[in-house]
Each structure stands twice: as C-alpha cells, then as structure tokens.
N, C-alpha and C positions, 0 to 999 in steps of 0.2 A: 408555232408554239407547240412546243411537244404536250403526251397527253398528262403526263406528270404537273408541270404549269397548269394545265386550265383545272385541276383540283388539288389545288393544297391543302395540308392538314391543318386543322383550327389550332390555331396556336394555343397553348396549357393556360389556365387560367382568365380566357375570355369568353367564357362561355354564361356570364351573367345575362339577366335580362332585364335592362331597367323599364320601369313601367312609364308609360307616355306620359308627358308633363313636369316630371322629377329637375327639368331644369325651369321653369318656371319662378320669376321671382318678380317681388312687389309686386303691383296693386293686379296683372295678371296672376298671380298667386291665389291671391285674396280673392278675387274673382272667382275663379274656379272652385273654392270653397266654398264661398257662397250657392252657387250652382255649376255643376258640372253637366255641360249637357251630352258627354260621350257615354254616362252611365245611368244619367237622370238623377245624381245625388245630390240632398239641398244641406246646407251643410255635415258635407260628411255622411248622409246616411238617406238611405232610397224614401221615400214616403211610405211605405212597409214597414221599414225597420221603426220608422220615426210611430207610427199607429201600432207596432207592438211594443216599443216602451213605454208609449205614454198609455195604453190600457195596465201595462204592469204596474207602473208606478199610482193610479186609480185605484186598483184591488189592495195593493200594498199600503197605502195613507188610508184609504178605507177602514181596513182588516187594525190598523195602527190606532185609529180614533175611536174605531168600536170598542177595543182591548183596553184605551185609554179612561172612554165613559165608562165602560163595563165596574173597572177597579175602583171609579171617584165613586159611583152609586153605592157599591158593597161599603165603601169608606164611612159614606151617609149614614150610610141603614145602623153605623155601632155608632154615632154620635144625636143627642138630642136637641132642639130647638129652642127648648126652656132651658137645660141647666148643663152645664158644662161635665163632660166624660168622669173627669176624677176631680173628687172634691175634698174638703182637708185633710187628712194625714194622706191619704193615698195620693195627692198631688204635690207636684211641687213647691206649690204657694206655704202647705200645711197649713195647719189648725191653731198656728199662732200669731195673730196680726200685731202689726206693727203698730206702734201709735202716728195718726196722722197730723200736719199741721199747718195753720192757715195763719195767716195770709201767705201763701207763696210766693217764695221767690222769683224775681224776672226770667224770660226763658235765656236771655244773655248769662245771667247767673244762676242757673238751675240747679250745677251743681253745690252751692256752696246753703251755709245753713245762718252767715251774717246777716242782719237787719240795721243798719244803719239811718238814727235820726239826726236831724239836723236843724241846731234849736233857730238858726236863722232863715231859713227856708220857711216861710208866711206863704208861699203860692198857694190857690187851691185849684190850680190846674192842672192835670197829669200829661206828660209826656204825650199819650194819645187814648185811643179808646177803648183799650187793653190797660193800661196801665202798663206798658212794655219800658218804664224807665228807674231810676234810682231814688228818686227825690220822695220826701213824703206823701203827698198828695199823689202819686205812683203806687206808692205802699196803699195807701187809703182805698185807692181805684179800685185796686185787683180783690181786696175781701169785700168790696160793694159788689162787685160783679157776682163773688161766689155767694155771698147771701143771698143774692135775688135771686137766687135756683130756691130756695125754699117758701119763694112766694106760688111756686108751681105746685100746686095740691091736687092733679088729676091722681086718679087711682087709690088716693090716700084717707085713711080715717081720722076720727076724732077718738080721740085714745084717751081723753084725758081724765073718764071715768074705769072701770075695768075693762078690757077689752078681753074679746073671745079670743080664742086659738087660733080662729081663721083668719083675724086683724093681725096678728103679731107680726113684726116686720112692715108693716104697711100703714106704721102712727106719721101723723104729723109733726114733725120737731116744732114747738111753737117759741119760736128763738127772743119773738118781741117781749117777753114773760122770762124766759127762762135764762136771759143772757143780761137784764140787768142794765148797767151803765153801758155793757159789751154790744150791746146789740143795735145801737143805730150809727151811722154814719157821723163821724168821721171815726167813730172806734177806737178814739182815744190814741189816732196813728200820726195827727197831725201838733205841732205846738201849740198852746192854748196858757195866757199868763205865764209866759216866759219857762213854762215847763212842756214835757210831754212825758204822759204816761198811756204809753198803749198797750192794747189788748191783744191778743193771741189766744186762740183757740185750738183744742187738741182733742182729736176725737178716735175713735179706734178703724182701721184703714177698713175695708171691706172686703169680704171671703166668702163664698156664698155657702149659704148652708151655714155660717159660725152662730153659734149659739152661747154665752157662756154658762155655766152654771151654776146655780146660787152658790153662793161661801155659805159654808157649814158653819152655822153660827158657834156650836160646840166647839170646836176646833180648828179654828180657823188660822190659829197664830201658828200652826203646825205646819198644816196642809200647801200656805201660802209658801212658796220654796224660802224669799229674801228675808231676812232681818225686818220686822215690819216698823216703819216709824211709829212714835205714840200717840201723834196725830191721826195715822192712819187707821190705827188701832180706835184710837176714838169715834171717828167717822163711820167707821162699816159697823160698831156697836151701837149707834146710834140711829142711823140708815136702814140698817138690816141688810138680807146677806142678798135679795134679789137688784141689786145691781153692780154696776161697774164702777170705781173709785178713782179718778183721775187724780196726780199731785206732783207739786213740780217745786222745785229746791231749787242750789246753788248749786254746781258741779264741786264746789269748792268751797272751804269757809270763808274768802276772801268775795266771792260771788255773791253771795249773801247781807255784806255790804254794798249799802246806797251813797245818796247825795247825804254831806255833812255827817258822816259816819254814822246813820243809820241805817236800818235793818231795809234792805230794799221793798216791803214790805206788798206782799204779795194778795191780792183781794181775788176771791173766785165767782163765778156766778153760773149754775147755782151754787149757793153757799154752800150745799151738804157735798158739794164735784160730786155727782153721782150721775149716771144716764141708767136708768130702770132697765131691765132687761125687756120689758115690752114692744122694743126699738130692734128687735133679733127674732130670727137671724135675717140678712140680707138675702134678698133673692130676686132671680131675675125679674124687670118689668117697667112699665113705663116710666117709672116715679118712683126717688127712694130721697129722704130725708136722715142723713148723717147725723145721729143725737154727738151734739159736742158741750165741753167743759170751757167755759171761758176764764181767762188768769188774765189780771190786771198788774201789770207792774207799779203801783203808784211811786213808788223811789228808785228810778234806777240814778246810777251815777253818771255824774258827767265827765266827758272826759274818759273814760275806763271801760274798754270792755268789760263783759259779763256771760258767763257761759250760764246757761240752762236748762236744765233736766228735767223732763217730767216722765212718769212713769203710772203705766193701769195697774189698777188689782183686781183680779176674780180669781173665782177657782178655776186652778189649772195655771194659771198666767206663768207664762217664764220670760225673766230679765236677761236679755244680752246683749252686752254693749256692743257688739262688733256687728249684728248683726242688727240690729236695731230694733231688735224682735222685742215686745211689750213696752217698747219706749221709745224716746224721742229725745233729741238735743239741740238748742240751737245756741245762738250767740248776740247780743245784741249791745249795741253800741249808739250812745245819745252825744252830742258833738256841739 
C-alpha cells in the first residue's frame, strides 16, 4: 500500500461530531434522561446545576412575596376598619339613595319587579325555607324572614323618647306599633275572604354616613326639585320638616283604578308615611334597623296588572326614573 493510501484526506464536510447517545430512541432514550450515568445528569441537569436553580428560584418567590405583602400592608394602612375609604358624593354609591323594597323577589326572579297573587292558592306552605318559590305563602315567607331581623336588638337603643346625638342611627325600628295592620304575618300577602290585599314596604336603601336634612319648613315647595303633590304638601306641613315622606301613586291614571272601578285605594302605616330623621345616618356595626313605610293596597284589581310608584321626600332628594335614585316601581298583579 503506497504511503498516499494509508493517509487519505478527510473527505469536505464530514468533519461533525455527534455527541454519544444521539441515536438512542424509546424507552433507552427516556432512560438516559432520567439518569445519565456518563455525566452524572438526573434529568437533564448535574445536581449542581439542579441546587443552583432551586436556591434562585427561593430568593426569587421570596424577594416576589416580600414585594407582594410589602404593597397589600401600605394598601391597609389608607383603608379603615369601621367605615369605608370614600363615602357619598365622593364615592360612587353618592349621596342619593335609592328607595328600597320588600318583600323581595325570588332569587329565580331577582331581576324582575312583578308580584303576582293568586286568589286560588289557600296553601300556607312555602315552597321551602327561604321562601325560594312563586306562590303566595312564598311571598309571605320571604318578608317573615326579613322581619325577624328586627327582633335582633343587640347594639341598639330605645329611641322612642329624645335621643342624644350619640343614639342617632342606633334607634330600634319598633315595627309591631309603627306598621299597623302591615306588621304581623301573613302581611296581608296571602288570600283571606276571597280577597287579597297585601302590603309592601319601602324604605330608604343604606349609604353610610347618609344623613338627610330637615325641609326647610319656609320654603320647602321650592327647594324640593319635583312638582310637589298636595297630599304631600299636606303631610310634611303637618309632620314637620325633621323627617322623611314616603308615597306611592299609580304610574298611570289607569293604575289607580281597582276592583269594580274603584279607587285602588291605598292605606299607609304610619299614617303620617314619615321615618323621623333619628333613624340616620347608617353606619357600620353589629345591628342596624331599616325605619320603613308600609302601603296597603286594599283594592287592587283583578285580573289587571298595576304598576306602582313610590317616591321619598327630604331636602336635597332627586327623582330619577332611569336610575331609580329617590324612588322605586314595582308591578303587581292579583289573579
């Protein structure tokens, strides 16, 4: 063999180097990734490499959760315990509440603001123990349940003579007195002598820190933004200007007729609708007592829907219908 022969030139382009193992496939694959014992690597990575990323990734979720509590604590220290950050105009809620209304509707229909009776429905047992259904005795359930929150009197005073400044907000609503025919079970929500006339209560929603303030007995008819009824008109001059006037109409003249074409003829209790300003403002704490107006429908119609309106008055109050700010509307229907 001549000397040319025993040293050839490496032929052009085979000068790669593949690393041992590169043919390797299935579960010997896999193997080797699991542990390689030609370099000592458990998957993929020496025990060295594997103890300095698992100290990095420690300093780093550390340095992450320190930064994280660090920002919630500062968060804390500008919010308080007792009363919430921004309170009416400077919050979003503002300083105009809504009127609220009870008995509420099923959480199935939560959205909607129908009440529907049913003159032949005699059950007096509700769907369950929520009152979660449609039927009378359902309606009845659910304003049983919200009344018995006012037999909870911890934290609360007896108001019923003058109360100091430091009672205000903290009266007991005494509903068995001030609600009338409205105030005991069934609440006039179930049929009784082939009629039903039930009751509904509207009170003003809660906003902490709301206050309202007297009506300026001088000028009242001015300062009030709406067109004031004459009823209404009669009531706060009879009242006086330290409360709140609750009163509720027909949306329509047509709504204002009842059964056998009377007046649906609307009874309130108390009789002057007024909740004294001694019941404000709301503010946070264990126990708080909702002063509400109860309206009796004694005549609705049968057969015929009925829409209705009730609307507050203080000073300051503003009516909007879209927004449902100083008022309220429902709809009721007797079957």
């Amino acid at each position: 063999m001549s000397g040319k022969d025993a040293h050839p030139e490496p032929a052009l382009g085979g000068t790669a180097i593949k690393p041992p193992g590169w043919d390797r496939t299935g579960f010997e694959a896999f193997r080797y990734m699991l542990f390689d014992p030609s370099n000592g690597t458990i998957l993929t990575r020496t025990p060295l490499s594997w103890v300095k990323i698992f100290v990095f990734y420690c300093i780093y979720y550390t340095a992450l959760a320190a930064f994280w509590v660090a920002c919630l604590q500062i968060f804390f220290l500008t919010i308080s315990d007792s009363e919430p950050r921004w309170t009416l105009k400077e919050s979003l809620i503002g300083a105009n509440p809504g009127v609220g209304l009870r008995p509420g509707t099923s959480d199935e229909k939560i959205d909607s603001s129908l009440y529907i009776f049913n003159l032949k429905d005699t059950s007096v047992d509700a769907t369950n123990e929520k009152g979660e259904g449609e039927t009378n005795a359902d309606i009845a359930k659910r304003m049983d349940l919200f009344m018995k929150k006012y037999d909870n009197k911890t934290g609360l005073v007896d108001c019923s003579g003058n109360p100091g400044l430091e009672d205000m907000g903290k009266c007991i609503f005494p509903y068995e007195t001030e609600l009338g025919d409205c105030a005991q079970y069934p609440y006039g929500l179930m049929p009784a002598d082939g009629t039903v006339k039930p009751c509904f209560y509207v009170k003003l929603n809660k906003i902490f820190g709301f206050k309202p303030d007297p009506i300026d007995m001088n000028n009242f008819e001015e300062k009030l933004n709406d067109p004031l009824p004459e009823k209404v008109k009669n009531l706060i001059k009879s009242g006086g200007g330290d409360n709140v006037y609750l009163d509720c109409k027909g949306r329509f003249p047509a709504d204002n007729e009842g059964a056998n074409h009377q007046d649906i003829n609307l009874q309130y209790f108390p009789p002057s609708q007024a909740i004294p300003l001694k019941y404000f403002p709301f503010m946070t704490g264990v126990n708080y007592h909702s002063p509400m107006v109860a309206v009796k429908i004694n005549n609705p119609p049968i057969g015929r829907m009925i829409h209705i309106e009730c609307r507050a008055y203080y000073d300051g109050v503003v009516h909007n219908t879209k927004d449902k700010i100083g008022m309220t509307q429902f709809e009721v229907m007797v079957q």
